[in-house]
Backbone as a ProteinNet text record, in pm:
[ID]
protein_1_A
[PRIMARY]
XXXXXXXXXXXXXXXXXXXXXXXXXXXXXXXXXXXXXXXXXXXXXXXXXXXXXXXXXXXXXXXXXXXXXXXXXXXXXXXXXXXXXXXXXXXXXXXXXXXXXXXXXXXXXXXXXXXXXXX
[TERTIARY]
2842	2941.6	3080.9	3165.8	3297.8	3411.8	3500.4	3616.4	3717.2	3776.5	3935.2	4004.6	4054.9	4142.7	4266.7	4341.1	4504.4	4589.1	4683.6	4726.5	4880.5	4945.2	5090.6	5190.2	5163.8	5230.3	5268.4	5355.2	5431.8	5601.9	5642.5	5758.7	5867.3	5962	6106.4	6216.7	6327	6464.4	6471.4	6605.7	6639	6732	6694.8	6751.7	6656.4	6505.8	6439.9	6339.7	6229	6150.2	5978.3	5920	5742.2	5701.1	5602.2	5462.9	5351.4	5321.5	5117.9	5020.9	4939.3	4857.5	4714	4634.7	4539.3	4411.2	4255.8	4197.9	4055	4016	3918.9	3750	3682	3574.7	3416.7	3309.9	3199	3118.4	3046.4	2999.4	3081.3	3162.2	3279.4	3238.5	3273.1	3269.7	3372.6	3448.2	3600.4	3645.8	3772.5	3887.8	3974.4	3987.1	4062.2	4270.8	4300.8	4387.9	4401.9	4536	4522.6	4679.4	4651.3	4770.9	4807	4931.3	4981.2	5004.4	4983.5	4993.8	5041.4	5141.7	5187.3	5165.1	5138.4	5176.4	5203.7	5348.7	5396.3	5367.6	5389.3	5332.7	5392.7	5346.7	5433.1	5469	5432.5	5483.6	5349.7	5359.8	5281.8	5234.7	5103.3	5066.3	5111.4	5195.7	5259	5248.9	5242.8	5239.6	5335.1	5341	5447.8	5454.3	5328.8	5329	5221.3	5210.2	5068.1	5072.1	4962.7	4985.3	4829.1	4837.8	4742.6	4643.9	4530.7	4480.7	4530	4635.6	4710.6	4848.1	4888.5	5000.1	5131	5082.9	5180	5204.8	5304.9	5330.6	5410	5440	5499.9	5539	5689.6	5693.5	5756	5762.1	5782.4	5954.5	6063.7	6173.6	6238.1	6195	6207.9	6253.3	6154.1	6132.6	6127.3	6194.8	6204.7	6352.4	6333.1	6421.2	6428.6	6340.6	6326.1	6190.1	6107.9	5969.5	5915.9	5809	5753.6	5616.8	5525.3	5379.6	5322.5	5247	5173.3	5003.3	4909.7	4825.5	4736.7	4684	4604.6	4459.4	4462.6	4275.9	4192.7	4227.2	4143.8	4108.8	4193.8	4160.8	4115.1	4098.5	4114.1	4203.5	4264.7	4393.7	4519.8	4581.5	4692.2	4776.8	4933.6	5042.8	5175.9	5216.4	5337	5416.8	5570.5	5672.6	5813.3	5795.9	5918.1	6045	6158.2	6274.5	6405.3	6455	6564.6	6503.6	6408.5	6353.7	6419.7	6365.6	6498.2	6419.6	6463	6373.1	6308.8	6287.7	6223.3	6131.2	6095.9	5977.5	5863.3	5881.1	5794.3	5652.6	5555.5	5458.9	5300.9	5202.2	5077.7	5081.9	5021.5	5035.6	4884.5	4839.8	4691	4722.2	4602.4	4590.8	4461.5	4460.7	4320.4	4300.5	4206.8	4114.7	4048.2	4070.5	3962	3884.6	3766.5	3616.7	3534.3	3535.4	3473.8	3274.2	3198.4	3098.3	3011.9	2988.7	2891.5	2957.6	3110.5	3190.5	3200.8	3179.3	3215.9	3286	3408.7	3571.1	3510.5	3513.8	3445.7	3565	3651.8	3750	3761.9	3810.9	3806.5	3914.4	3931	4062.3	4024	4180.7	4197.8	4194.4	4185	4183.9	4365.8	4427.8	4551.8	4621.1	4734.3	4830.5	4950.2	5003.2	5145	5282.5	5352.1	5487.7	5588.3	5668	5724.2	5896	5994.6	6113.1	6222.3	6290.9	6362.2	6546.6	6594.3	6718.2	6821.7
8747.1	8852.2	8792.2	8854.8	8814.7	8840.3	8731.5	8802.9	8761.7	8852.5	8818.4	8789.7	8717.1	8739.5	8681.4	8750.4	8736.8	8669.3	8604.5	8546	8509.9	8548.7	8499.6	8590	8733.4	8847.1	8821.8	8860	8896.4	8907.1	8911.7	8974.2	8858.7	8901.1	8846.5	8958.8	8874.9	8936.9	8942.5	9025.7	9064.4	8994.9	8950.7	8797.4	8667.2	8712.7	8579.3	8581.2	8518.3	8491.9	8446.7	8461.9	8475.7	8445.1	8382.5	8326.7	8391.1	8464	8560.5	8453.5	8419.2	8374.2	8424.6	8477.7	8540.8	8471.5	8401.3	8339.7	8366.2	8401.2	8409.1	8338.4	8371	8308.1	8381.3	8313.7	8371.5	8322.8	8437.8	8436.5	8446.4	8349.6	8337.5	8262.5	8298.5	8233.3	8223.1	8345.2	8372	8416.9	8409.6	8559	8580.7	8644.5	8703	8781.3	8853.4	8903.9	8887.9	8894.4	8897.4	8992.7	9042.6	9110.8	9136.7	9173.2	9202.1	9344.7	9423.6	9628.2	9562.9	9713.8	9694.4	9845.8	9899.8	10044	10055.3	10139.3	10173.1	10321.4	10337.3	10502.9	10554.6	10623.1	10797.5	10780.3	10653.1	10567.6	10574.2	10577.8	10610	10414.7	10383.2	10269.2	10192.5	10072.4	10057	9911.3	9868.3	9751.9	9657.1	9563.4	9471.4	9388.4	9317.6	9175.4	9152.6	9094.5	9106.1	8943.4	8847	8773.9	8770	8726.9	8721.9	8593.9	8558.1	8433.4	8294.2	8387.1	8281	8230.7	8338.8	8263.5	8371.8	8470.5	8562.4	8656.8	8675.4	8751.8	8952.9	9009	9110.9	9130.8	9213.5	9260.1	9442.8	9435.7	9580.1	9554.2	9650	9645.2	9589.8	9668	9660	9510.5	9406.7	9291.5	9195.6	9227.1	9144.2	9006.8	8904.3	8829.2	8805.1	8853.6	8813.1	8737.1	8837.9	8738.1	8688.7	8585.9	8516.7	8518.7	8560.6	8555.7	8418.4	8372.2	8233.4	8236.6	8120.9	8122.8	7988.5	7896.1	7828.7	7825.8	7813.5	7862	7790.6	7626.6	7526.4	7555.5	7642.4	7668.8	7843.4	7911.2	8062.1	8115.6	8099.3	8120.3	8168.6	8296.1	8331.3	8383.1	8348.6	8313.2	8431.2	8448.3	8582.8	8500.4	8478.8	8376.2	8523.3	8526.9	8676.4	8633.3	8627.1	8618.3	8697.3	8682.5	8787.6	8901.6	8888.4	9048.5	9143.4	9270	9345.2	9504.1	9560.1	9634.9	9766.4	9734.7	9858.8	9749.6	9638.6	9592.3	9577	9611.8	9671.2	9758.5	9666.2	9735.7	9664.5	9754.1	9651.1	9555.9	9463.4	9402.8	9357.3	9410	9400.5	9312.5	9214	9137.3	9179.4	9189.8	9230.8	9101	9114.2	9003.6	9076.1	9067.4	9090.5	9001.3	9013.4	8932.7	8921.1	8770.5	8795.8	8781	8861.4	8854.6	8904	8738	8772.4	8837	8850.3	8921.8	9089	9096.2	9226.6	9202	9276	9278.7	9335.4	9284	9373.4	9338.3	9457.8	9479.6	9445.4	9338.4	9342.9	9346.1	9400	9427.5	9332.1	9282.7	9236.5	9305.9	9305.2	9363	9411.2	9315.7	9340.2	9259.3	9271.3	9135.7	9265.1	9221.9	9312.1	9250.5	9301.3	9247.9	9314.7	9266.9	9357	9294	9391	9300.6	9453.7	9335.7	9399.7	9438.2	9517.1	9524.8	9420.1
2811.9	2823.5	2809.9	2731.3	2712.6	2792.5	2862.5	2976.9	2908.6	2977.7	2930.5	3027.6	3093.6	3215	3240.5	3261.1	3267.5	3414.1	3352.9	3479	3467.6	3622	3575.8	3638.1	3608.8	3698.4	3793.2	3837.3	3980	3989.9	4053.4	4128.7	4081.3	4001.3	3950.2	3965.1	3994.3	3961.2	3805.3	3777.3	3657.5	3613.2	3457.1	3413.4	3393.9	3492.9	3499.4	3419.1	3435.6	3315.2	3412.1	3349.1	3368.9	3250.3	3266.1	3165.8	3187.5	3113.5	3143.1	3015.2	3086.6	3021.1	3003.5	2928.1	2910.1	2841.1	2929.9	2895.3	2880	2735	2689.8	2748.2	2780.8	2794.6	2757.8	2766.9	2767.6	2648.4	2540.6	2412.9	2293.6	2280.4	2186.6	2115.1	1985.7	1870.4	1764.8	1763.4	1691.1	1724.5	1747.7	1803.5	1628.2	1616	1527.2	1606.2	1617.5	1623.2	1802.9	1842.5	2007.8	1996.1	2146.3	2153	2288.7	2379.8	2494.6	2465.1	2579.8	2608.1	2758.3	2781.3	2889.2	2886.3	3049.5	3063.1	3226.5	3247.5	3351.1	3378.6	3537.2	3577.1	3509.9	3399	3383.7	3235.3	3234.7	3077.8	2980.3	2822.8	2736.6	2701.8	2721.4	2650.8	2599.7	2570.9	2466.8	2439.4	2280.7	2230.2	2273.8	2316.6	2352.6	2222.1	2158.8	2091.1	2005.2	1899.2	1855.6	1794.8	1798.9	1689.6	1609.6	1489.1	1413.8	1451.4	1403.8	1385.7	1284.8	1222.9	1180.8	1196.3	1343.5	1409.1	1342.2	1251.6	1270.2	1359.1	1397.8	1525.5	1489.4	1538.1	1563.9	1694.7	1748.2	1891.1	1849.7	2026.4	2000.7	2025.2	1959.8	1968.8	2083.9	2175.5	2345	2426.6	2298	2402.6	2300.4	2149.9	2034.7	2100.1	2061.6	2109	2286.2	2369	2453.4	2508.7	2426.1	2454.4	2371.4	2352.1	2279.2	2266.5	2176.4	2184.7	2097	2197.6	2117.9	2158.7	2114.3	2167	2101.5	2207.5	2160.5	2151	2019.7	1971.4	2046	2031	2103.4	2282.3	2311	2468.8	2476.5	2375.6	2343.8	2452.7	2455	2567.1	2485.7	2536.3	2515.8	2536.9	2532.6	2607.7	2567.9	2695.4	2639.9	2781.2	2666	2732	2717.3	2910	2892.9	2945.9	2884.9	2938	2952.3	3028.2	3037.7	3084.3	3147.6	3217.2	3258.1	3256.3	3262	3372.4	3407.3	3529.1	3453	3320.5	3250.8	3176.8	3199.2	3186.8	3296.3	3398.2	3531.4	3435.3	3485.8	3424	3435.5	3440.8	3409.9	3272.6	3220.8	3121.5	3093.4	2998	2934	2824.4	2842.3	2678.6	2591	2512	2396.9	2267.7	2278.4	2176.6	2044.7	1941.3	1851	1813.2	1868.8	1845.7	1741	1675.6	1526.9	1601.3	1552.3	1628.4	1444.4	1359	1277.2	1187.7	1136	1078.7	1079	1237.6	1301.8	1426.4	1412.2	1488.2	1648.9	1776.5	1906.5	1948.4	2015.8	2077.7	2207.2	2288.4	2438.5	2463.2	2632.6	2718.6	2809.2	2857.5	2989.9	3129.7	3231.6	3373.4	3405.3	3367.7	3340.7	3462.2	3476.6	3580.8	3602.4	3707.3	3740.6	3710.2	3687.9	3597.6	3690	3830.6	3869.1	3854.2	3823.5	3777.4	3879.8	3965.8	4052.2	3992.9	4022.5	3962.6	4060.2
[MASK]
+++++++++++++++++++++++++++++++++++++++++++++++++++++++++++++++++++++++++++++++++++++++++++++++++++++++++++++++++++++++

């Protein structure tokens, strides 16, 4: 069975910075695509970061130039570097994996970590 599990969340002032790290384990054989979702109460789902398997990345406007998505294959582990936090990044923070399984994509979620950023 495949986990995902996230780590790193918790409680910053505004201005500071957190590392979530999100680590793959189980029946792995490829990851393909990885990505960070964040969603706050009352708030619609939303993409934070995406990077490819080949290290191309995308962010969402919100948090372009402040955060950083990386990830190392050799540890299937992957990394969202947030700075300058700001109190409208308060939020759960989910990571997702796309799983090459036999050259079929299996989608997993993380449990998710708390991101709380004080004004």
């Amino acid at each position: 069975q495949v986990r995902l599990v996230e780590s790193g969340g918790g409680l910053v002032q505004a201005g500071g910075s957190l590392r979530l790290s999100c680590v793959a384990s189980g029946s792995i054989f490829s990851i393909d695509a990885m990505g960070w979702y964040r969603q706050a109460p009352g708030k619609q789902h939303e993409l934070v970061a995406r990077i490819t398997s080949g290290a191309d990345t995308n962010y969402a406007d919100s948090v372009k130039d402040r955060f950083t998505i990386s990830r190392d294959n050799a540890k299937n582990t992957l990394y969202l570097q947030m700075n300058n936090l700001k109190p409208e990044d308060t939020a759960v923070y989910y990571c997702y994996a796309d799983l090459d399984f036999s050259g079929s994509l299996v989608g997993y979620w993380g449990q998710g970590t708390q991101v709380t950023v004080s004004s």
